[in-house]
N, C-alpha and C positions, 0 to 999 in steps of 0.2 A: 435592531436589524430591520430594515424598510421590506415591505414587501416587495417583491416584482411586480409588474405590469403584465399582462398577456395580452396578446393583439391576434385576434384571428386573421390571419390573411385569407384566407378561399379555403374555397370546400363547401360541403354540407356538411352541420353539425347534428349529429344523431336525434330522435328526438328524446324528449326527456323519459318516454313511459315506457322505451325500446329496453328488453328485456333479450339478452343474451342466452342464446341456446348452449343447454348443457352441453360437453364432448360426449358423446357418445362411440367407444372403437366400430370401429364397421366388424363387419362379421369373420372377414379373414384375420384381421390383427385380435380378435377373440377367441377365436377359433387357435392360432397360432399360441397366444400365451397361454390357453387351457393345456395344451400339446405341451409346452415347455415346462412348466408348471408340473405336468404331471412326470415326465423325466425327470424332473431336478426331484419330485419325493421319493422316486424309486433311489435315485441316487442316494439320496439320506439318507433313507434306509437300511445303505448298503452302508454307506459309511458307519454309519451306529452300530451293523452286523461284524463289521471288522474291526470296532472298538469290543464289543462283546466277546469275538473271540481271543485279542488281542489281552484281555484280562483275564479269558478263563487260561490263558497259556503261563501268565504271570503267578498263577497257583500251582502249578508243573515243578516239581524236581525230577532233575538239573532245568532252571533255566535256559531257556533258546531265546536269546537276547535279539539273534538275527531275525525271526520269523516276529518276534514284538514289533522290531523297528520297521520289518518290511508290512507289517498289517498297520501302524502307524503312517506311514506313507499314504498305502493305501488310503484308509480313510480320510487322510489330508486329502488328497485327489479328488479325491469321488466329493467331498464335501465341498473344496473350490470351484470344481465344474458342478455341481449343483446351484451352489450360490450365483452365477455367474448367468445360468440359465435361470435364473428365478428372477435376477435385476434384468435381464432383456424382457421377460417377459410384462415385467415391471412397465418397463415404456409401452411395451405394446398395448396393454391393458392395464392403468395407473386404480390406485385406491382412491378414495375420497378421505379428505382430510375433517370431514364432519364428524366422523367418530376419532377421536386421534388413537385410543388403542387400538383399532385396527388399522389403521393406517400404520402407525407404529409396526403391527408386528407383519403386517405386509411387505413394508417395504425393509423393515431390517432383520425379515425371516432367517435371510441367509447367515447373520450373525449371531443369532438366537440358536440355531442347530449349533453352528461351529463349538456354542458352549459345551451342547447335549452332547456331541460328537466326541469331544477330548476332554471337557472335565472331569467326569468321575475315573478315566483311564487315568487320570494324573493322581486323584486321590487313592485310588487302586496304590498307584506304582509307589507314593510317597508314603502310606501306611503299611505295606505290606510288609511284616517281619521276614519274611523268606528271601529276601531280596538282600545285599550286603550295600554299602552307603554308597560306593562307587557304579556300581549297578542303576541304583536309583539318579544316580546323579546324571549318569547317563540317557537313560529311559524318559528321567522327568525334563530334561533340558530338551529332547526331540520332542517328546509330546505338548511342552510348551511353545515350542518355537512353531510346531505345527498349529496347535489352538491359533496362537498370535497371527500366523497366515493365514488359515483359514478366516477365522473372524476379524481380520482389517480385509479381508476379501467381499466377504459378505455385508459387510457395513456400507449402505449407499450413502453417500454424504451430500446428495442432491437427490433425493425421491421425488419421481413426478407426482403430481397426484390431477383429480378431473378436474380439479379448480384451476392448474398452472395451465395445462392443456386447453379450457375453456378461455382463458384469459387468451391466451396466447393464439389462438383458433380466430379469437375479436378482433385480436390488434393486425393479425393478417386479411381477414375481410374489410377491416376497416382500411388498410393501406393500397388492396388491389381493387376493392370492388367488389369481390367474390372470394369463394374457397376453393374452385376447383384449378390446379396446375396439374399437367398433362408434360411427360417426358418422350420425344422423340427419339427413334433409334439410335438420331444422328447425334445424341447426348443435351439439346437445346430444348430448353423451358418453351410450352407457348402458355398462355394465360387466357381460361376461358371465362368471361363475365358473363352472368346469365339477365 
C-alpha cells in the first residue's frame, strides 16, 4: 500500500514546540455540574431508599405486591433521572482519561448505581421463601426490566473526557483563529479573533 503524499497549500503551520492548553470548564459550566452532580446523588439516594423499603415490604405477610411494584417504579425513576443529570453534567465538566478508573466510574456512575439500585431487590425477590413462583416471577421480571433501563440509561457510550474537549478546543482555534464565538439575539454567530 503506497503512501499518500501531503502538500500544504497555505496557512501557517503551528510551530513545532507549541504546546496545547489543557480544557479547563470556566466556572459556570463547574459551578453547574457540581449543582447537577449533587441532585443526581440525592436522587440515588432516594432510589436505593425505595429499594430498601421495597424489600423490607417483601418480608410482610400477606404480600402487597402493588406497593413492591409501585416502589420499584419509583426507584426506576428517581435512578434514570439521576443518571441522566450526572451524563449532563458529564459534558459540562468531563473527567480525565489519565486515570482510567476514575474516568471509568465517572463517567459510567450512572450505571454502576442502577446495579446498587435493583440488584440485591432482585436477589431479595428471587431467594425469598415467602414469596410463591408466580409472584416472583412477577416481581423479578419488573425489577429486571427496570435494572435493564435504568443501567442502558446510565451507561454513556461516548464519555467526554479533558482530552476530547482539549483536542477538540485545538482543532477550532486552529480552524478560526481564536476561541472566542459570541451569539447574538438575533440567533447569528459573530467570530471574535483576538
Amino acid at each position: 500500500m503506497a503512501k499518500k503524499k501531503i502538500t500544504r497549500v497555505g496557512g501557517d503551520s503551528p510551530a513545532p514546540d507549541s504546546v496545547t492548553k489543557k480544557f479547563v470548564p470556566t466556572a459556570d459550566s463547574k459551578g453547574k455540574a457540581t449543582q447537577l452532580r449533587v441532585i443526581a446523588a440525592v436522587l440515588w439516594l432516594f432510589a436505593v431508599g425505595a429499594q430498601v423499603v421495597a424489600i423490607t415490604l417483601l418480608f410482610k405477610q400477606p404480600l402487597n405486591m402493588t406497593w413492591v411494584i409501585v416502589l420499584i417504579l419509583i426507584d426506576s425513576a428517581l435512578a434514570v433521572t439521576g443518571s441522566l443529570l450526572w451524563k449532563k453534567s458529564n459534558r459540562l465538566d468531563p473527567a480525565s482519561e489519565q486515570n482510567k478508573f476514575l474516568f471509568f466510574m465517572q463517567s459510567q456512575l450512572g450505571m454502576v448505581v442502577a446495579v446498587i439500585a435493583f440488584l440485591p431487590l432482585i436477589i431479595f425477590i428471587l431467594t425469598n421463601k415467602n414469596i410463591d413462583a408466580k409472584q416472583k416471577g412477577i416481581l423479578g421480571g419488573i425489577a429486571g426490566v427496570a435494572l435493564l433501563i435504568a443501567g442502558v440509561t446510565g451507561l454513556d457510550f461516548n464519555p467526554p473526557s479533558v482530552e476530547q474537549y482539549t483536542e477538540q478546543t485545538a482543532r477550532v482555534e486552529e480552524l478560526t483563529g481564536g476561541n472566542q464565538v459570541y451569539w447574538t439575539k438575533s440567533g447569528s454567530k459573530r467570530l471574535l479573533m483576538w
